[in-house]
C-alpha positions as CSV (number, residue, x, y, z in Angstrom):
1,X,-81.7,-127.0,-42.0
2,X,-78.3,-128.1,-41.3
3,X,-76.6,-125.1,-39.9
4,X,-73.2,-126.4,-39.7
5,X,-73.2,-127.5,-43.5
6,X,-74.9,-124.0,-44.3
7,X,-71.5,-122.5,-42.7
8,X,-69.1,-123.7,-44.3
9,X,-71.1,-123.6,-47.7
10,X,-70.6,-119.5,-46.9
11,X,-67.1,-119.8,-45.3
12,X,-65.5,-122.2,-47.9
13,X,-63.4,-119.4,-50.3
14,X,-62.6,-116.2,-48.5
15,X,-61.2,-115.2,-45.5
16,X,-63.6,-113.1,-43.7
17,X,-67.8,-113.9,-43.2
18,X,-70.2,-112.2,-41.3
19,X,-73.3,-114.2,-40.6
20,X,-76.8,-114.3,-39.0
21,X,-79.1,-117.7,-37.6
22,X,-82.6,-117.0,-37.2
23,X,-84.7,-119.4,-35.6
24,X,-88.7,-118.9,-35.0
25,X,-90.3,-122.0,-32.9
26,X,-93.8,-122.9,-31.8
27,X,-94.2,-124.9,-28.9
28,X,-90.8,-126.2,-28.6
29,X,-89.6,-126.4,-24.9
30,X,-86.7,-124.8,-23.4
31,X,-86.6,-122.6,-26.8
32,X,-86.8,-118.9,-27.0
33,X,-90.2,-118.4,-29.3
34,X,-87.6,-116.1,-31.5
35,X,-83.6,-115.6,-31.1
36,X,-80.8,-114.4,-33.5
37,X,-77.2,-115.4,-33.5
38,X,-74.6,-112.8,-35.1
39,X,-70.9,-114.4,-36.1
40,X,-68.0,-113.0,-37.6
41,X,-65.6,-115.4,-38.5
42,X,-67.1,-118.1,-36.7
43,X,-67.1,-116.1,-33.5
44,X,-70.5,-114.7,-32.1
45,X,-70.8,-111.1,-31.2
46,X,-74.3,-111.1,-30.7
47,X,-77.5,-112.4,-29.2
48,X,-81.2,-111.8,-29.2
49,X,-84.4,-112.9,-28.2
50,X,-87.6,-111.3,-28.3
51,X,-89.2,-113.5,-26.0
52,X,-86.9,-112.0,-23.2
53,X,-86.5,-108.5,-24.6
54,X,-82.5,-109.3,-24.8
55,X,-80.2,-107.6,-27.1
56,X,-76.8,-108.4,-26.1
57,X,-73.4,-107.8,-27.7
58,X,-70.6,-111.0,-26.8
59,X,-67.4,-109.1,-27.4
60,X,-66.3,-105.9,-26.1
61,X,-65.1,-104.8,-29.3
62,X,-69.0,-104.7,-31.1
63,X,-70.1,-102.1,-28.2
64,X,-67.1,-99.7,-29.9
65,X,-69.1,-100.6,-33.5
66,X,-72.2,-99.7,-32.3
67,X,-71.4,-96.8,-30.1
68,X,-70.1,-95.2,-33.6
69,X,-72.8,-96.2,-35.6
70,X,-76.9,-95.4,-34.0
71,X,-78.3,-96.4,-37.3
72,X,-76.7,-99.9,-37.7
73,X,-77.8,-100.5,-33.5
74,X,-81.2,-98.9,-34.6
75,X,-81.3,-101.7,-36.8
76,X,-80.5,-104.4,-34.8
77,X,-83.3,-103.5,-32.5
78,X,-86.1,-103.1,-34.4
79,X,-85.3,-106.4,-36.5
80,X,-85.2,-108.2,-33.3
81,X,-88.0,-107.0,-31.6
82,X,-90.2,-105.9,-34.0
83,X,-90.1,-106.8,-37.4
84,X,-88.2,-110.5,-37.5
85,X,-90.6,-112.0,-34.9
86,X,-93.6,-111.1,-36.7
87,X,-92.9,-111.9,-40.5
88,X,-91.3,-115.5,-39.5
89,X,-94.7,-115.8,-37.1
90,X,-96.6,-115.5,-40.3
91,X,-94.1,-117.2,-42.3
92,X,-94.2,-120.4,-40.1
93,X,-98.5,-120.4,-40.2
94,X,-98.5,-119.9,-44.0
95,X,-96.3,-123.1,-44.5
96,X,-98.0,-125.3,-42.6
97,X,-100.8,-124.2,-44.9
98,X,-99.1,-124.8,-48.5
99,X,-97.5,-128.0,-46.9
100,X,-100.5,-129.3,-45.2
101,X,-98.9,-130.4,-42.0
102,X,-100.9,-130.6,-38.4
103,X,-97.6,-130.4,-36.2
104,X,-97.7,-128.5,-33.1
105,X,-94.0,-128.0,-33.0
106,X,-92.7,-126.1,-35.8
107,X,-89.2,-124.6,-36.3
108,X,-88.5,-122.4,-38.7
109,X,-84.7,-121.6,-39.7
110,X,-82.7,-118.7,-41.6
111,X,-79.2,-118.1,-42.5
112,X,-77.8,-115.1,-44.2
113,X,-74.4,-113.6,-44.6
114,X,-72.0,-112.5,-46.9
115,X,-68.0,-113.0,-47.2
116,X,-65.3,-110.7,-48.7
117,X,-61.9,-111.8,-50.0
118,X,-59.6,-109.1,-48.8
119,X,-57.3,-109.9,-51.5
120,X,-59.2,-109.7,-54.5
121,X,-62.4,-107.5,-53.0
122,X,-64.7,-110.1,-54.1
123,X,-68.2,-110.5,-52.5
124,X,-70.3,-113.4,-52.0
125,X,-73.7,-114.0,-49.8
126,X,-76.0,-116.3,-48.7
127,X,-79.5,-116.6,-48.0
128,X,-81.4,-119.8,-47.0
129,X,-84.5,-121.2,-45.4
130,X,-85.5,-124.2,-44.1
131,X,-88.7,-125.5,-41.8
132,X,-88.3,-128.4,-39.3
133,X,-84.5,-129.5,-40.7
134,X,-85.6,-129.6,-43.9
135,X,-84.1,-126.7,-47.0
136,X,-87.0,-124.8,-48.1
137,X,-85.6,-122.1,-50.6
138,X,-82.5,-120.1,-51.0
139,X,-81.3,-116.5,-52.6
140,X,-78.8,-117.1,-55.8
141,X,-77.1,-114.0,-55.9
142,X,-75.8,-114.1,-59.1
143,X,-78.8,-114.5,-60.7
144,X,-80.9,-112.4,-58.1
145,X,-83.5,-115.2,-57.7
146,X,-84.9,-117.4,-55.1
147,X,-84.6,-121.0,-55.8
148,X,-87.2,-123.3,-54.9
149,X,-85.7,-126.8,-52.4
150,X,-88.8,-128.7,-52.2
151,X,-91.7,-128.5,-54.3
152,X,-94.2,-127.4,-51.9
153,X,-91.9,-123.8,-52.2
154,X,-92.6,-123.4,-55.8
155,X,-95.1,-121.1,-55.0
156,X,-93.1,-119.1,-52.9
157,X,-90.6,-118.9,-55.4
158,X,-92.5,-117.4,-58.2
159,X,-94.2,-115.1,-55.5
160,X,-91.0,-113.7,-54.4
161,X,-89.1,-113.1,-58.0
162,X,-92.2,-111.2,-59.3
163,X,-91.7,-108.9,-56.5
164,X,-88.0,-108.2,-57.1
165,X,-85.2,-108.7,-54.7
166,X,-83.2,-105.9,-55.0
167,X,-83.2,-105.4,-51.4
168,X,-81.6,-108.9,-50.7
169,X,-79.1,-108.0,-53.5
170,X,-78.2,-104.6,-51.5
171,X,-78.1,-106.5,-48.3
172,X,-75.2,-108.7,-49.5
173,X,-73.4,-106.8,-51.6
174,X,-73.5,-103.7,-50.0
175,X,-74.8,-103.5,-46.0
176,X,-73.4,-107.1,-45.1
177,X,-69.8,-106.0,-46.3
178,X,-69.5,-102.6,-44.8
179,X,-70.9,-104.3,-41.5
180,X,-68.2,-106.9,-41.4
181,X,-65.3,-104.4,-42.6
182,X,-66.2,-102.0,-39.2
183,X,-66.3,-105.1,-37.2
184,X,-63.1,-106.3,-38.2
185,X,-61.2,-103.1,-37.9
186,X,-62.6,-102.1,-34.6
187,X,-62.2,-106.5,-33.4
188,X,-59.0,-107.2,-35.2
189,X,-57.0,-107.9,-32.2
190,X,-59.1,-111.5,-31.4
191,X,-60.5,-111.2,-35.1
192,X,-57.5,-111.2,-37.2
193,X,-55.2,-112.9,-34.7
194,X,-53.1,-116.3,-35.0
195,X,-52.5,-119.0,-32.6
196,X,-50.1,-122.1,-34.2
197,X,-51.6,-125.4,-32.5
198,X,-50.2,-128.4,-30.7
199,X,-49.5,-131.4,-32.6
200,X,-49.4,-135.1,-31.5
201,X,-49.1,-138.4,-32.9
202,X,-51.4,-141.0,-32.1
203,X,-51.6,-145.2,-32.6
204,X,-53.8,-147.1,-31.2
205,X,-53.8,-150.3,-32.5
206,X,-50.9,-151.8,-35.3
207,X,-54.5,-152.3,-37.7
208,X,-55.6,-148.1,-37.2
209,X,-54.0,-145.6,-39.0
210,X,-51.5,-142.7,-37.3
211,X,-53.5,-140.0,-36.6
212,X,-51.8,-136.8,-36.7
213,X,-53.7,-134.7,-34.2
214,X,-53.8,-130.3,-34.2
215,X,-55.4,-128.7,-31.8
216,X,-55.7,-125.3,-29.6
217,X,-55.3,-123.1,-33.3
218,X,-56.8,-120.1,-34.6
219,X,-58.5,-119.0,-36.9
220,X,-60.2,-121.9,-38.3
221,X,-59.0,-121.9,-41.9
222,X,-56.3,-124.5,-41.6
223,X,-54.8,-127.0,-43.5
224,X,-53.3,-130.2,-42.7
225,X,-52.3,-133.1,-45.0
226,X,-49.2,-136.1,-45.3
227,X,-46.2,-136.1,-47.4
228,X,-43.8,-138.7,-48.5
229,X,-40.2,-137.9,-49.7
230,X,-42.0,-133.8,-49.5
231,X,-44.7,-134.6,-52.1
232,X,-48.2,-134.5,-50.8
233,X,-50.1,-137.9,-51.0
234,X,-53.7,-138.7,-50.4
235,X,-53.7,-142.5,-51.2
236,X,-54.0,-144.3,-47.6
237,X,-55.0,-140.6,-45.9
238,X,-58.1,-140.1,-44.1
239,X,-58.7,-136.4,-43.2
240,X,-61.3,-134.9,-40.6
241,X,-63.3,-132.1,-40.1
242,X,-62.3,-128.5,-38.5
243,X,-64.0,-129.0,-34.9
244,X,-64.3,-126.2,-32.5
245,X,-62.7,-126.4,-29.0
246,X,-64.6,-124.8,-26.0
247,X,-62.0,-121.8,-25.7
248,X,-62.9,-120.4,-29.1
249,X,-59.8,-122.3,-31.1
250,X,-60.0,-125.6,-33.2
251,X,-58.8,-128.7,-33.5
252,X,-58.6,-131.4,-36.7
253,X,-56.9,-134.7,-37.4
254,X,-55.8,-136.3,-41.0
255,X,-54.9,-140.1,-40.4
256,X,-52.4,-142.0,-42.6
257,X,-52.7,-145.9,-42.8
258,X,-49.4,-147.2,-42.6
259,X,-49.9,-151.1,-42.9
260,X,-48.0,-151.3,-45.8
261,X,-45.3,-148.7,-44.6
262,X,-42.0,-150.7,-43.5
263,X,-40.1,-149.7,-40.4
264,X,-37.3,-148.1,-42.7
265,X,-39.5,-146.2,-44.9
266,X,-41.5,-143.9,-41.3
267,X,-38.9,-141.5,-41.3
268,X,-39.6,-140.3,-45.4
269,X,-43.4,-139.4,-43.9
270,X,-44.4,-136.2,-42.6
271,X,-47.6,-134.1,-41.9
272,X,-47.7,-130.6,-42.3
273,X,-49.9,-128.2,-40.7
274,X,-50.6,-124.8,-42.0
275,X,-52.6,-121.5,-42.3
276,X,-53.2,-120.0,-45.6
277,X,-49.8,-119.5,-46.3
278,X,-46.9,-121.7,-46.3
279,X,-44.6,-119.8,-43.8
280,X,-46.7,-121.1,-41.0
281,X,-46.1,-124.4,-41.4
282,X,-45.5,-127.1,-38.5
283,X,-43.9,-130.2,-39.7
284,X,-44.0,-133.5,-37.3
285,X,-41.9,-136.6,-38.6
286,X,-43.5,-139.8,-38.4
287,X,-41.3,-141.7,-36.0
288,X,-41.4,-144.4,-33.4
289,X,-42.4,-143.0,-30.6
290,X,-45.7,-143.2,-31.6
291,X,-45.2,-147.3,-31.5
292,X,-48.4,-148.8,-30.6
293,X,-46.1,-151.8,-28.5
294,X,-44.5,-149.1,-26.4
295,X,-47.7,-147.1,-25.5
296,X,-48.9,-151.2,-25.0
297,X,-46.0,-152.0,-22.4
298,X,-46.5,-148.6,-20.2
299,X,-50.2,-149.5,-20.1
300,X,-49.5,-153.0,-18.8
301,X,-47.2,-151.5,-16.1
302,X,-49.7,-149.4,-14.9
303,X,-52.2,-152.0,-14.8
304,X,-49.9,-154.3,-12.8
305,X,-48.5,-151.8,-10.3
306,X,-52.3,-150.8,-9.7
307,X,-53.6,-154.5,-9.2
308,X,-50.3,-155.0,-6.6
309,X,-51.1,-151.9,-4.8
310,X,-54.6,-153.0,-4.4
311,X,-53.7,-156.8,-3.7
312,X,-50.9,-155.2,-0.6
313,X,-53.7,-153.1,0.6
314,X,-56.2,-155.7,1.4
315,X,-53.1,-158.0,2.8
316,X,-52.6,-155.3,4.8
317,X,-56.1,-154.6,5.8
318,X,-57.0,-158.3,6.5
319,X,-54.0,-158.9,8.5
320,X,-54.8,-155.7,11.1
321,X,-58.7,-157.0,11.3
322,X,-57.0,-160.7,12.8
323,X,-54.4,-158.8,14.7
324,X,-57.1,-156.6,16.6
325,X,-59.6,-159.7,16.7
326,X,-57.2,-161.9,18.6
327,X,-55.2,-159.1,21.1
328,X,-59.3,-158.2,21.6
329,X,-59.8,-162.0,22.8
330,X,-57.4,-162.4,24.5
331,X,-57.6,-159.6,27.0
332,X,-61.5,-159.7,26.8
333,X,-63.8,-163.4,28.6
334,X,-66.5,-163.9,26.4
335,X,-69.6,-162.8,28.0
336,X,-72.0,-165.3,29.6
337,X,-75.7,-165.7,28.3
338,X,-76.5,-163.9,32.1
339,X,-74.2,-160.6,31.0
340,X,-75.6,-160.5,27.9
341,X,-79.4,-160.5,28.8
342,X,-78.6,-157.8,31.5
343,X,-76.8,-155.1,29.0
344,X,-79.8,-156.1,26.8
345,X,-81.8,-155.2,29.4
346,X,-80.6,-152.1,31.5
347,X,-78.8,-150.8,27.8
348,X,-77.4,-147.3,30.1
349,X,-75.7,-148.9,33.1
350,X,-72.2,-151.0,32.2
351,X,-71.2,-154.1,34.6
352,X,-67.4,-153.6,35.8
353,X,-66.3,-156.3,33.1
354,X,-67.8,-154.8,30.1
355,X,-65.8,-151.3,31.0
356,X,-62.6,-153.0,30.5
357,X,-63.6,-154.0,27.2
């Protein structure tokens, strides 16, 4: 199961998430047998594995949550150490049953969470399997039903629905959003707060596009697009993805090819950075100082002025070698065949004309 896609499937519409990875593994190594990973807003708060008896909060501001809330800590612990580690045990023996597989390594994979719009109140939420990378089933909550993703599930499927699933419907409708509400009053400061990136240009070559490059911003929600003449345009524009930098922020780059773009016409292109709302917006002309040639030239320079520096050192260096050689042969005889076998000989005692040497 692709966990990253899974994400931003549940993060795509609204502006808040709360969201839990569950991973059971048999004989994988370096792998916990059993760990959870909480995130809010694509920032983890939480960490477990059962293997270890850890339970561990990742931001100061979840200890306040769960200091003021037993029953919601309660929980945590007895889905991490008791209850989660046994069904997903069970879960991962009774699929290699009903999909016949011998593997010794097994991984088994589960995503849940559930996002709330602020604005409008609406509530959405997630649930999905998978075994070994592969989708297995996942919860539609409109329709309250578990969907089948390969065949060999279908059984599952239909064993699940006749039970009912009102208890994932409460889950995401109900528990998940209440959760995430407490944790983004009592975390708003590094939650809910805004850091504007830096921008640069880049050209590398006159045949690759100019990349217009954001990074160090926060929250992760971002736009970022070209206009001409203040009209967005997407012919000729190649935008990334959202990728996370290791201090918590992100970073994104949306290239434009400008082959076809004359010299005259850079100045009526711009790209436009922005959150959700238009009042943060960074605008960053296209101009020349992004000119492939130029960046070309300084590189040169610094090639040359290294290659001369090198060059003068080992002049330098050769030229000290002869100097020492020849003041060394000319104050020095050579030794005789006779001097030589006696240091060879006696190697502690030194003749009067090897001391002046």
């Amino acid at each position: 199961m692709d966990l990253a896609q899974l994400c931003c499937h549940i993060a795509s519409a609204v502006k808040h998430s709360l969201v839990y990875f569950i991973t059971e593994s048999s004989e994988v190594r370096n792998i916990p047998e059993f760990m959870a990973v909480a995130e809010v807003k694509r920032t983890e708060f939480g960490y477990c594995d059962s293997s270890k008896k850890i339970l561990e909060t990742r931001q100061d501001w979840v200890q306040k949550t769960l200091y003021n809330d037993k029953a919601q800590l309660d929980s945590y612990n007895e889905l991490c150490f008791a209850i989660l580690p046994y069904v997903f045990r069970k879960w991962i023996s009774k699929w290699q049953q009903l999909a016949s597989q011998s593997e010794v390594v097994n991984t088994l994979q589960m995503m849940e969470g559930c996002e709330w719009d602020e604005n409008t109140g609406e509530v959405n939420g997630v649930i999905q399997y998978g075994y070994n990378a592969e989708n297995l089933l996942e919860f539609d909550l409109k329709t309250m039903k578990w969907i089948a993703l390969k065949p060999e599930a279908d059984i599952i499927e239909q064993d699940w629905n006749a039970n009912g699933n009102s208890a994932e419907t409460i889950f995401l409708t109900q528990t998940c959003p209440d959760w995430l509400k407490k944790y983004l009053k009592n975390g708003n400061s590094t939650l809910l707060r805004k850091v504007l990136p830096s921008i640069f240009l880049l050209w590398k070559t006159p045949s690759s596009p100019v990349s217009c490059h954001a990074t160090g911003f926060y929250p992760q929600r971002a736009l970022m697009f070209w206009r001409k003449d203040g009209v967005e345009i997407h012919e000729g524009v190649d935008p990334g993805e959202i990728l996370p930098n290791n201090d918590g922020t992100f970073q994104m780059s949306v290239g434009l090819n400008v082959s076809s773009v004359t010299p005259e016409e850079w100045k009526r292109y711009e790209c436009v950075f922005q959150f959700s709302n238009a009042e943060d917006s960074i605008i960053t002309n296209l101009n020349k100082t992004v000119n492939w040639r130029k960046n070309r030239i300084r590189h040169d320079q610094k090639i040359l002025i290294i290659a001369a520096a090198v060059v003068l050192v080992v002049i330098i260096v050769a030229v000290t070698v002869i100097a020492i050689h020849k003041m060394k042969e000319g104050r020095c005889p050579s030794s005789s065949p006779h001097n030589t076998i006696e240091l060879s000989e006696r190697p502690h005692r030194q003749t009067e004309e090897s001391t002046q040497c």
